[in-house]
C-alpha positions in Angstrom: -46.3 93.1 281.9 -43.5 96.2 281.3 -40.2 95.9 283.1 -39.1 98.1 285.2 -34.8 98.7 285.4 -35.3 97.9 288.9 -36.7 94.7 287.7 -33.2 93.4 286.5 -31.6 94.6 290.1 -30.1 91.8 292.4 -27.9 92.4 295.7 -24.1 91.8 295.4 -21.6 91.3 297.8 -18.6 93.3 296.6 -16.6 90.4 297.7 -17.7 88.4 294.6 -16.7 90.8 292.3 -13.4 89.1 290.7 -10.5 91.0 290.8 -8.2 88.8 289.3 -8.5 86.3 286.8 -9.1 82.0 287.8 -5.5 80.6 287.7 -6.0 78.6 284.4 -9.1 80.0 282.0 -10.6 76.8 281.3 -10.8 76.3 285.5 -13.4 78.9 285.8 -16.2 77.5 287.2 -19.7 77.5 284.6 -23.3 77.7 286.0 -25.7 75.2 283.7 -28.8 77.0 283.8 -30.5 75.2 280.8 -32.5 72.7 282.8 -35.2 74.4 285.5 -32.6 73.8 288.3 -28.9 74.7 288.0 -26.1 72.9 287.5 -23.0 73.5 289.2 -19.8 72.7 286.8 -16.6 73.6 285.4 -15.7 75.4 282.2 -13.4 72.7 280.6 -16.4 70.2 280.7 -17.7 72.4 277.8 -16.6 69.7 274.9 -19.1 67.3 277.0 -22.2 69.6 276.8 -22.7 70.4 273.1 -23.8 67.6 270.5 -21.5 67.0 267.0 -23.7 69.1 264.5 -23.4 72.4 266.8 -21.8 75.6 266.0 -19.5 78.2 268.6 -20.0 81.6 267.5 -16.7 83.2 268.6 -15.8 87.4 268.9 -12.3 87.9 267.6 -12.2 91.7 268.4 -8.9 92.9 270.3 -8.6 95.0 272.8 -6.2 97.4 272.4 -4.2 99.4 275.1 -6.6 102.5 274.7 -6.3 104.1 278.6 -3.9 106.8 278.6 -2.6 109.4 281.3 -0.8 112.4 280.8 -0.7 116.5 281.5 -2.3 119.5 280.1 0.4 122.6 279.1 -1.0 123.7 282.4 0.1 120.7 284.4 -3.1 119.3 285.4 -3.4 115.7 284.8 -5.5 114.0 282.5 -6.7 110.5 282.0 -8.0 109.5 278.6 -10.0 106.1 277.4 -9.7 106.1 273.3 -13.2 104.4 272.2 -12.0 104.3 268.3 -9.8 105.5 266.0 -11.7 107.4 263.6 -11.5 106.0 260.0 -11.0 107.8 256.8 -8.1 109.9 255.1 -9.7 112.9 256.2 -9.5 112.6 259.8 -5.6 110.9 259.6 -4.4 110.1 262.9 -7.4 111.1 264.6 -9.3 109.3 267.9 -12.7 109.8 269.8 -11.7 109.7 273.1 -13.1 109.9 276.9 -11.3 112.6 278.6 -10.8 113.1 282.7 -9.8 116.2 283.8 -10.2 118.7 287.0 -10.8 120.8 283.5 -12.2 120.2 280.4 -9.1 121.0 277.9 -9.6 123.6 275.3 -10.1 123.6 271.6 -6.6 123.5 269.9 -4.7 122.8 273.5 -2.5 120.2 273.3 -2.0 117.4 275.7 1.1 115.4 276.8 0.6 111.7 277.0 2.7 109.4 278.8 5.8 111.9 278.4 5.8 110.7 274.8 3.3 111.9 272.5 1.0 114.9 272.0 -2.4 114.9 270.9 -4.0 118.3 269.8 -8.0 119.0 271.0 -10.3 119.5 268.0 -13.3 119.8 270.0 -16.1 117.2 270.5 -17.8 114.6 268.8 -19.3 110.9 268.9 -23.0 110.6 268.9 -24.0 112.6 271.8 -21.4 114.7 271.7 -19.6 113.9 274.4 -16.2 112.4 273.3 -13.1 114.3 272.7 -12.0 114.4 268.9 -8.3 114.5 269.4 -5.5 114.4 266.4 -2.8 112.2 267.9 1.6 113.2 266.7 1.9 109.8 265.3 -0.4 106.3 264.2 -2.7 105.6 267.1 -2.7 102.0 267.0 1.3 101.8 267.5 1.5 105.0 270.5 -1.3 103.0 272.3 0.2 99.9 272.1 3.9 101.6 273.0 1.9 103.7 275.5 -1.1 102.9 276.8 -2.6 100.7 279.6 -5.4 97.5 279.2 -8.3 99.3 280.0 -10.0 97.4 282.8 -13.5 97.4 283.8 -14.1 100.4 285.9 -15.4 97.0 288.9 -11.5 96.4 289.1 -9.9 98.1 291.9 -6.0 97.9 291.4 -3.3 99.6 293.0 -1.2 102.1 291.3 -1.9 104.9 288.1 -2.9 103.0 285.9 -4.8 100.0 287.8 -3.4 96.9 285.3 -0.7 94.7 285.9 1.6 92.6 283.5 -0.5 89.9 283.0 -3.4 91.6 282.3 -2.2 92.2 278.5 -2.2 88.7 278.4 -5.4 87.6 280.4 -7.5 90.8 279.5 -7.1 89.0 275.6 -9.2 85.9 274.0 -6.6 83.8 273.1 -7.7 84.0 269.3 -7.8 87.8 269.5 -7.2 89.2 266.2 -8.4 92.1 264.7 -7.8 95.3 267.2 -10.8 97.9 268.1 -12.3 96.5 271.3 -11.7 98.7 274.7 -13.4 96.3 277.0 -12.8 92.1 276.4 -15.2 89.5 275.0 -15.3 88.1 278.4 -17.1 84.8 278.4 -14.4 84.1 275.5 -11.6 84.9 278.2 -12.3 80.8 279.7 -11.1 79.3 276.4 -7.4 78.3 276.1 -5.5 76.2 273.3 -6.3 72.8 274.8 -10.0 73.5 275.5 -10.2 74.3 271.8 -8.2 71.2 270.9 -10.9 69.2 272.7 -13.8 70.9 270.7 -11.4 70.0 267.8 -11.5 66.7 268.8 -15.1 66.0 269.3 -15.7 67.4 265.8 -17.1 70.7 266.7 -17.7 73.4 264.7 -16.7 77.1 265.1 -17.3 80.5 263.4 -16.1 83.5 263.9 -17.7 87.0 264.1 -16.1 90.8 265.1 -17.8 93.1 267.6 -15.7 95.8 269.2 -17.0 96.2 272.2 -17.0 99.7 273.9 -17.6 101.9 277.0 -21.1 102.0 276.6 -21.2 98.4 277.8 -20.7 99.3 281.3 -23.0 102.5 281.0 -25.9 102.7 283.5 -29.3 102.6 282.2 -30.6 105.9 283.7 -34.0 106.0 284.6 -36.6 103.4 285.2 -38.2 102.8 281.6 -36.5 100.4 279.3 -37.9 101.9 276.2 -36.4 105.7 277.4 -32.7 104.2 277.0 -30.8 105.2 274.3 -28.2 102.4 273.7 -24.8 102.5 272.6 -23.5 101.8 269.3 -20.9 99.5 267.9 -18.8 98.4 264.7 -19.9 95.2 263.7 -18.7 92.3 261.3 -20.5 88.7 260.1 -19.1 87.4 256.6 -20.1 84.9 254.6 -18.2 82.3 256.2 -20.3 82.4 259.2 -23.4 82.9 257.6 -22.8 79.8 255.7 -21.6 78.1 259.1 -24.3 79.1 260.7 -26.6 78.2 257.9 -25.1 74.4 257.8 -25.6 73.8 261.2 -29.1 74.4 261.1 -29.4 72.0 258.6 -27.9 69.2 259.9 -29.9 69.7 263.4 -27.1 71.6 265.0 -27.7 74.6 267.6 -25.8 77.7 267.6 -23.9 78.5 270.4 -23.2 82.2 270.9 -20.0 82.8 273.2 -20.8 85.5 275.0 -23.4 88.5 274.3 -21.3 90.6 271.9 -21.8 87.2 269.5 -25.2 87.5 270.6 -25.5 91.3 269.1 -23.6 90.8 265.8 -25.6 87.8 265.0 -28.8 89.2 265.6 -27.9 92.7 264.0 -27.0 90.8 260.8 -30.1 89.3 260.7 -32.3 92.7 261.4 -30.4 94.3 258.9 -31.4 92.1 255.7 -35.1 93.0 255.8 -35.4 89.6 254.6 -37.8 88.3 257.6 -34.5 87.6 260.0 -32.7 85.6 257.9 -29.3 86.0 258.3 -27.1 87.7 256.0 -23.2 88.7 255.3 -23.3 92.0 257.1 -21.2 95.1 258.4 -21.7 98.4 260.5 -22.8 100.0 263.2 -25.2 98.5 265.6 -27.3 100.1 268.6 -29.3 96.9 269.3 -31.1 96.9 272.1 -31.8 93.6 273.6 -35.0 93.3 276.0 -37.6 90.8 276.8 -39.8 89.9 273.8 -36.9 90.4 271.5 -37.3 87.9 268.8 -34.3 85.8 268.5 -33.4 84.5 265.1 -30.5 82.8 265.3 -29.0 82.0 268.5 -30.0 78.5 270.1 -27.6 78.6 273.1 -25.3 81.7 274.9 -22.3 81.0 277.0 -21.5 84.3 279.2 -20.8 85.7 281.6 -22.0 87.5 285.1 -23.2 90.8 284.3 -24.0 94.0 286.2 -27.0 95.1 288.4 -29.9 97.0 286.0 -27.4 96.6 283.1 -28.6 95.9 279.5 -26.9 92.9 279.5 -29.1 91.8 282.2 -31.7 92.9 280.5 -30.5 90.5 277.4 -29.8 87.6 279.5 -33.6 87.9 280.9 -34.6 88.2 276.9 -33.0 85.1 275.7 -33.6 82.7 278.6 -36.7 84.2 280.6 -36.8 86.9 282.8 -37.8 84.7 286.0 -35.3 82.1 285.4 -32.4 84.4 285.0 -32.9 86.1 288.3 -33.1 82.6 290.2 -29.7 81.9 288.1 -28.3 85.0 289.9 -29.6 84.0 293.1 -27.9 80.6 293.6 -24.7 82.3 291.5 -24.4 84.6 294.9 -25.2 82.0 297.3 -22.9 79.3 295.2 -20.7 82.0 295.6 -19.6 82.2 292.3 -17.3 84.8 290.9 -18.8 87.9 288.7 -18.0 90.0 286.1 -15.1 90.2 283.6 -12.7 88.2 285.4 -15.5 85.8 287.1 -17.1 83.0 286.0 -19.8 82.2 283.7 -23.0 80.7 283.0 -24.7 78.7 280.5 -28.0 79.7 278.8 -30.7 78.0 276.7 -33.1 80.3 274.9 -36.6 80.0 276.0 -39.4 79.5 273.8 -41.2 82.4 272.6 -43.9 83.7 275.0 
Protein backbone atom coordinates (compact mmCIF):
# COMPACT_ATOMS: atom_id res chain seq x y z
CA UNK A 1 0.00 0.00 0.00
CA UNK A 2 1.41 3.89 -0.87
CA UNK A 3 1.73 6.30 2.06
CA UNK A 4 0.26 9.12 2.26
CA UNK A 5 2.27 12.38 4.26
CA UNK A 6 -0.76 12.38 6.29
CA UNK A 7 0.08 8.87 7.07
CA UNK A 8 3.20 9.88 9.18
CA UNK A 9 0.90 12.73 11.13
CA UNK A 10 0.33 12.35 14.98
CA UNK A 11 -1.33 14.99 17.47
CA UNK A 12 1.14 16.97 19.72
CA UNK A 13 0.57 18.85 22.61
CA UNK A 14 2.78 21.89 22.30
CA UNK A 15 3.55 21.38 25.86
CA UNK A 16 5.84 18.45 25.01
CA UNK A 17 7.78 20.21 22.81
CA UNK A 18 11.26 20.71 24.98
CA UNK A 19 12.35 24.00 25.31
CA UNK A 20 15.24 23.48 27.21
CA UNK A 21 17.65 20.87 27.43
CA UNK A 22 17.30 17.65 30.45
CA UNK A 23 19.57 18.91 33.35
CA UNK A 24 22.43 16.30 32.73
CA UNK A 25 22.45 14.68 28.91
CA UNK A 26 22.81 11.24 29.84
CA UNK A 27 19.34 11.86 32.28
CA UNK A 28 17.23 12.17 29.25
CA UNK A 29 14.77 9.67 29.38
CA UNK A 30 15.13 6.75 26.20
CA UNK A 31 11.93 4.94 24.88
CA UNK A 32 13.04 0.93 24.01
CA UNK A 33 10.92 0.35 21.19
CA UNK A 34 12.80 -2.91 19.92
CA UNK A 35 10.57 -5.45 21.54
CA UNK A 36 6.56 -5.33 20.33
CA UNK A 37 5.80 -3.34 23.56
CA UNK A 38 7.84 -0.36 24.86
CA UNK A 39 10.10 0.08 27.32
CA UNK A 40 10.25 2.95 29.39
CA UNK A 41 14.10 3.82 30.42
CA UNK A 42 16.82 6.17 30.86
CA UNK A 43 19.61 7.19 28.50
CA UNK A 44 22.67 6.34 30.77
CA UNK A 45 21.50 2.65 30.86
CA UNK A 46 22.68 2.65 27.17
CA UNK A 47 26.19 0.62 28.09
CA UNK A 48 23.62 -2.18 29.45
CA UNK A 49 21.69 -2.56 26.16
CA UNK A 50 24.31 -3.28 23.47
CA UNK A 51 26.38 -6.66 23.41
CA UNK A 52 30.52 -6.52 23.29
CA UNK A 53 30.99 -7.00 19.40
CA UNK A 54 28.64 -3.90 18.56
CA UNK A 55 29.54 -0.82 16.86
CA UNK A 56 28.17 3.22 17.66
CA UNK A 57 28.14 5.12 14.53
CA UNK A 58 28.77 8.64 15.82
CA UNK A 59 28.13 12.36 13.62
CA UNK A 60 30.99 14.63 14.57
CA UNK A 61 29.65 17.59 12.45
CA UNK A 62 29.66 21.07 14.37
CA UNK A 63 27.41 23.47 14.41
CA UNK A 64 28.54 26.69 13.94
CA UNK A 65 27.04 30.05 15.02
CA UNK A 66 25.51 30.62 11.41
CA UNK A 67 22.16 32.98 12.51
CA UNK A 68 22.88 36.49 12.02
CA UNK A 69 20.94 39.89 12.35
CA UNK A 70 21.68 43.04 11.02
CA UNK A 71 20.37 46.19 8.73
CA UNK A 72 20.11 46.98 5.16
CA UNK A 73 21.79 50.64 4.03
CA UNK A 74 18.10 51.39 4.23
CA UNK A 75 17.63 50.52 7.87
CA UNK A 76 15.41 47.73 7.53
CA UNK A 77 16.39 44.75 9.54
CA UNK A 78 17.48 41.60 8.31
CA UNK A 79 17.94 38.14 9.75
CA UNK A 80 20.24 35.73 7.99
CA UNK A 81 20.71 31.68 8.59
CA UNK A 82 24.28 30.87 6.67
CA UNK A 83 23.56 27.07 5.35
CA UNK A 84 27.44 26.77 4.10
CA UNK A 85 30.31 28.45 3.35
CA UNK A 86 30.93 27.99 -0.26
CA UNK A 87 34.22 26.17 -1.01
CA UNK A 88 36.80 26.93 -3.58
CA UNK A 89 39.38 29.90 -4.25
CA UNK A 90 37.03 31.29 -6.60
CA UNK A 91 34.24 32.09 -4.46
CA UNK A 92 36.81 33.37 -1.28
CA UNK A 93 34.90 34.49 1.56
CA UNK A 94 31.66 33.67 0.11
CA UNK A 95 28.35 31.94 1.99
CA UNK A 96 24.82 30.65 0.75
CA UNK A 97 22.68 32.07 3.11
CA UNK A 98 18.74 32.28 4.16
CA UNK A 99 17.82 35.80 4.10
CA UNK A 100 14.69 37.55 6.19
CA UNK A 101 13.67 40.70 5.19
CA UNK A 102 10.38 43.10 4.93
CA UNK A 103 12.55 43.27 1.46
CA UNK A 104 14.39 41.19 -0.51
CA UNK A 105 17.95 43.10 -0.62
CA UNK A 106 19.35 43.98 -3.92
CA UNK A 107 22.15 42.68 -6.13
CA UNK A 108 25.38 44.41 -5.06
CA UNK A 109 23.60 46.07 -1.68
CA UNK A 110 25.46 45.60 1.17
CA UNK A 111 24.30 44.55 4.50
CA UNK A 112 25.45 45.42 8.07
CA UNK A 113 25.67 42.45 10.39
CA UNK A 114 25.84 42.63 13.98
CA UNK A 115 27.38 46.36 13.74
CA UNK A 116 30.49 44.55 12.68
CA UNK A 117 30.79 43.16 9.41
CA UNK A 118 29.46 43.71 5.86
CA UNK A 119 28.51 41.26 3.42
CA UNK A 120 27.86 42.39 -0.23
CA UNK A 121 24.61 40.54 -2.25
CA UNK A 122 25.74 38.69 -5.27
CA UNK A 123 22.43 37.48 -6.15
CA UNK A 124 20.95 33.94 -5.69
CA UNK A 125 22.02 30.56 -5.69
CA UNK A 126 21.73 26.92 -4.00
CA UNK A 127 19.86 24.27 -5.76
CA UNK A 128 16.54 25.84 -6.19
CA UNK A 129 17.61 29.00 -6.26
CA UNK A 130 16.54 30.28 -3.34
CA UNK A 131 19.61 31.16 -1.07
CA UNK A 132 21.34 34.36 -0.98
CA UNK A 133 25.08 34.15 -2.34
CA UNK A 134 26.59 36.79 -0.18
CA UNK A 135 30.56 37.70 -0.15
CA UNK A 136 31.30 38.23 3.54
CA UNK A 137 34.36 41.52 4.65
CA UNK A 138 36.33 38.94 6.37
CA UNK A 139 36.69 34.70 6.94
CA UNK A 140 33.25 33.45 7.59
CA UNK A 141 33.98 30.84 9.96
CA UNK A 142 35.77 33.38 12.49
CA UNK A 143 32.79 36.54 12.06
CA UNK A 144 30.22 33.79 12.74
CA UNK A 145 31.74 32.48 15.58
CA UNK A 146 32.68 36.36 16.88
CA UNK A 147 29.18 37.20 15.70
CA UNK A 148 26.65 34.99 15.16
CA UNK A 149 23.93 33.19 17.29
CA UNK A 150 23.35 29.01 17.75
CA UNK A 151 20.82 28.57 15.37
CA UNK A 152 17.99 26.87 17.13
CA UNK A 153 15.22 24.84 15.78
CA UNK A 154 12.65 27.18 14.56
CA UNK A 155 10.13 24.64 17.60
CA UNK A 156 12.21 26.76 20.22
CA UNK A 157 10.45 29.75 21.40
CA UNK A 158 12.94 31.99 23.41
CA UNK A 159 12.76 35.42 24.52
CA UNK A 160 14.85 38.10 23.15
CA UNK A 161 16.58 38.78 19.18
CA UNK A 162 18.24 36.24 18.83
CA UNK A 163 16.17 33.36 20.78
CA UNK A 164 19.62 31.41 22.33
CA UNK A 165 20.98 31.70 25.57
CA UNK A 166 24.57 31.12 26.97
CA UNK A 167 24.36 27.62 27.37
CA UNK A 168 23.04 26.82 24.31
CA UNK A 169 26.72 27.00 22.66
CA UNK A 170 27.40 24.50 24.98
CA UNK A 171 24.32 22.13 25.00
CA UNK A 172 23.26 22.88 21.28
CA UNK A 173 27.00 20.85 20.68
CA UNK A 174 27.80 16.87 20.85
CA UNK A 175 30.33 16.79 23.21
CA UNK A 176 32.86 15.17 20.51
CA UNK A 177 31.92 17.96 18.00
CA UNK A 178 34.67 18.48 15.73
CA UNK A 179 34.71 19.41 12.31
CA UNK A 180 32.33 22.69 11.83
CA UNK A 181 29.54 22.88 8.91
CA UNK A 182 26.31 21.72 10.65
CA UNK A 183 23.42 24.55 11.30
CA UNK A 184 21.12 22.37 13.16
CA UNK A 185 22.77 19.56 15.95
CA UNK A 186 23.08 15.77 15.65
CA UNK A 187 20.46 15.64 18.30
CA UNK A 188 20.19 12.04 19.50
CA UNK A 189 24.08 12.57 19.96
CA UNK A 190 23.23 15.64 22.36
CA UNK A 191 22.48 12.58 25.47
CA UNK A 192 26.14 11.47 25.46
CA UNK A 193 28.47 13.10 27.93
CA UNK A 194 32.24 12.06 29.00
CA UNK A 195 31.28 9.50 31.61
CA UNK A 196 28.54 7.84 29.42
CA UNK A 197 31.26 7.26 26.94
CA UNK A 198 33.72 6.15 29.66
CA UNK A 199 31.16 3.38 30.38
CA UNK A 200 30.95 2.24 26.72
CA UNK A 201 34.76 2.41 27.08
CA UNK A 202 34.51 0.20 29.78
CA UNK A 203 32.33 -2.43 28.56
CA UNK A 204 34.62 -2.75 25.54
CA UNK A 205 32.40 -1.10 23.02
CA UNK A 206 33.26 0.03 19.86
CA UNK A 207 32.74 3.41 18.13
CA UNK A 208 33.18 4.99 14.72
CA UNK A 209 32.85 8.05 13.56
CA UNK A 210 31.18 9.59 10.38
CA UNK A 211 30.47 13.58 9.25
CA UNK A 212 27.05 14.80 8.09
CA UNK A 213 26.36 18.55 8.27
CA UNK A 214 23.12 18.69 8.81
CA UNK A 215 21.06 21.67 7.28
CA UNK A 216 17.79 23.69 7.11
CA UNK A 217 16.21 21.31 4.91
CA UNK A 218 15.82 19.06 7.92
CA UNK A 219 13.05 20.91 9.37
CA UNK A 220 11.44 21.59 5.84
CA UNK A 221 7.85 20.47 5.36
CA UNK A 222 7.06 17.90 3.00
CA UNK A 223 4.53 19.84 0.84
CA UNK A 224 1.87 17.92 -0.63
CA UNK A 225 0.47 14.56 0.00
CA UNK A 226 2.71 12.11 -2.26
CA UNK A 227 6.04 10.93 -0.95
CA UNK A 228 7.44 10.32 -4.30
CA UNK A 229 6.60 14.30 -5.35
CA UNK A 230 9.25 15.57 -2.62
CA UNK A 231 12.23 16.74 -3.61
CA UNK A 232 14.73 16.28 -0.61
CA UNK A 233 17.40 18.29 0.58
CA UNK A 234 20.98 17.80 0.05
CA UNK A 235 23.89 17.45 2.30
CA UNK A 236 27.94 17.16 2.52
CA UNK A 237 28.74 13.92 3.51
CA UNK A 238 31.86 12.00 4.94
CA UNK A 239 32.56 7.98 5.73
CA UNK A 240 36.45 7.07 5.60
CA UNK A 241 38.03 4.05 5.74
CA UNK A 242 38.29 3.88 9.28
CA UNK A 243 34.66 3.36 9.58
CA UNK A 244 34.22 1.27 6.84
CA UNK A 245 36.68 -1.09 8.26
CA UNK A 246 34.87 -0.67 11.71
CA UNK A 247 31.94 -1.22 10.47
CA UNK A 248 33.13 -4.09 8.33
CA UNK A 249 34.76 -5.90 11.61
CA UNK A 250 31.85 -5.72 13.53
CA UNK A 251 29.86 -7.63 11.21
CA UNK A 252 32.25 -10.18 11.33
CA UNK A 253 32.53 -10.84 14.68
CA UNK A 254 28.46 -10.92 15.14
CA UNK A 255 28.26 -7.29 16.12
CA UNK A 256 25.26 -4.87 15.17
CA UNK A 257 25.73 -1.40 14.06
CA UNK A 258 24.27 1.08 16.01
CA UNK A 259 23.53 4.31 14.15
CA UNK A 260 23.25 7.44 16.70
CA UNK A 261 20.82 9.34 15.35
CA UNK A 262 19.40 9.62 11.58
CA UNK A 263 22.11 11.88 10.07
CA UNK A 264 24.52 8.47 10.86
CA UNK A 265 21.73 6.75 9.37
CA UNK A 266 22.03 8.85 5.89
CA UNK A 267 25.87 8.91 5.60
CA UNK A 268 26.01 5.29 6.13
CA UNK A 269 23.56 4.34 3.76
CA UNK A 270 24.66 6.98 1.06
CA UNK A 271 28.14 5.43 1.13
CA UNK A 272 26.85 2.29 0.48
CA UNK A 273 24.40 3.49 -2.61
CA UNK A 274 27.20 5.27 -3.88
CA UNK A 275 29.69 2.27 -4.64
CA UNK A 276 27.43 0.47 -7.25
CA UNK A 277 28.90 -2.45 -5.68
CA UNK A 278 25.43 -4.17 -4.52
CA UNK A 279 25.31 -1.92 -1.12
CA UNK A 280 28.40 -2.76 0.14
CA UNK A 281 29.89 -0.16 1.91
CA UNK A 282 32.59 1.88 0.77
CA UNK A 283 35.09 4.92 1.87
CA UNK A 284 32.94 7.74 0.57
CA UNK A 285 32.39 11.69 0.28
CA UNK A 286 29.84 14.24 -1.17
CA UNK A 287 26.69 15.33 -1.50
CA UNK A 288 23.70 13.37 -0.48
CA UNK A 289 19.80 13.97 -1.23
CA UNK A 290 18.73 10.55 0.21
CA UNK A 291 15.44 10.08 0.65
CA UNK A 292 14.54 7.64 3.21
CA UNK A 293 10.88 6.00 2.98
CA UNK A 294 9.28 2.72 3.64
CA UNK A 295 10.76 -0.21 1.50
CA UNK A 296 14.13 1.49 1.57
CA UNK A 297 16.59 -1.31 1.65
CA UNK A 298 18.82 -0.82 4.54
CA UNK A 299 22.36 -2.12 4.14
CA UNK A 300 24.06 -1.38 6.96
CA UNK A 301 22.42 -0.24 9.96
CA UNK A 302 21.20 -2.91 12.58
CA UNK A 303 20.02 -0.54 15.32
CA UNK A 304 19.16 3.66 15.37
CA UNK A 305 19.30 5.60 18.57
CA UNK A 306 17.21 9.03 17.89
CA UNK A 307 15.36 11.22 18.57
CA UNK A 308 11.48 12.51 18.52
CA UNK A 309 10.90 13.96 15.19
CA UNK A 310 8.30 16.22 13.57
CA UNK A 311 4.70 15.68 12.38
CA UNK A 312 4.70 14.51 8.36
CA UNK A 313 8.50 15.10 8.44
CA UNK A 314 10.99 12.88 6.46
CA UNK A 315 12.43 11.87 9.37
CA UNK A 316 9.27 10.35 10.31
CA UNK A 317 9.08 8.98 7.31
CA UNK A 318 12.69 7.27 7.96
CA UNK A 319 11.91 6.19 11.33
CA UNK A 320 8.68 4.28 9.83
CA UNK A 321 11.37 2.85 7.02
CA UNK A 322 13.75 1.29 9.41
CA UNK A 323 11.51 -0.04 12.14
CA UNK A 324 7.91 -0.44 10.49
CA UNK A 325 5.61 1.96 9.76
CA UNK A 326 2.76 0.55 12.30
CA UNK A 327 5.14 0.11 15.06
CA UNK A 328 6.63 3.54 14.92
CA UNK A 329 3.33 5.30 15.17
CA UNK A 330 2.28 3.19 18.45
CA UNK A 331 5.94 4.29 19.65
CA UNK A 332 4.65 7.98 19.20
CA UNK A 333 1.56 7.25 20.79
CA UNK A 334 2.66 5.97 24.30
CA UNK A 335 5.79 8.72 23.73
CA UNK A 336 2.75 11.44 24.14
CA UNK A 337 0.82 9.71 26.65
CA UNK A 338 4.27 8.72 28.64
CA UNK A 339 4.67 12.21 28.21
CA UNK A 340 7.92 12.16 27.01
CA UNK A 341 9.79 15.15 25.80
CA UNK A 342 10.24 15.90 21.79
CA UNK A 343 12.33 17.19 19.48
CA UNK A 344 15.91 18.60 19.68
CA UNK A 345 16.15 19.22 23.20
CA UNK A 346 13.68 16.04 24.19
CA UNK A 347 14.25 12.78 24.64
CA UNK A 348 14.85 9.80 22.51
CA UNK A 349 13.98 6.48 21.43
CA UNK A 350 15.49 3.31 20.53
CA UNK A 351 14.94 1.45 17.33
CA UNK A 352 15.52 -2.04 15.86
CA UNK A 353 15.30 -2.36 12.13
CA UNK A 354 12.55 -4.59 10.98
CA UNK A 355 12.94 -7.38 8.70
CA UNK A 356 12.44 -6.73 5.19
CA UNK A 357 8.79 -6.93 4.10
Amino acid sequence: MPYSVADFDFVLPPELVAQEPAPERSAARLLDGRGAMPVDRVFHQLPGLMAPGDLLVFNDTRVIKARLYGRKASGGLVEALVERVVPGPQHDREVLAHVRASKSPPVGSLIRFADAFDAEVLGRGGPDGSLFRLRLSGDPMTLLEAHGHVPLPPYIQREGAGRDESDDARRYQTVFAARPGAIAAPTAALHFDEALLAALQARGLQTARVTLHVGAGTFQPVRGERLDEHRMHSERYEVDAATVAAVEAAKARGGRVWAVGTTSVRALESAALSGGDGGRLKPSQGETDIFITPGFEFRVVDVLITNFHLPRSTLMMLVSAFAGHAHVMALYRHAVEARYRFFSYGDAMLLERAPPG
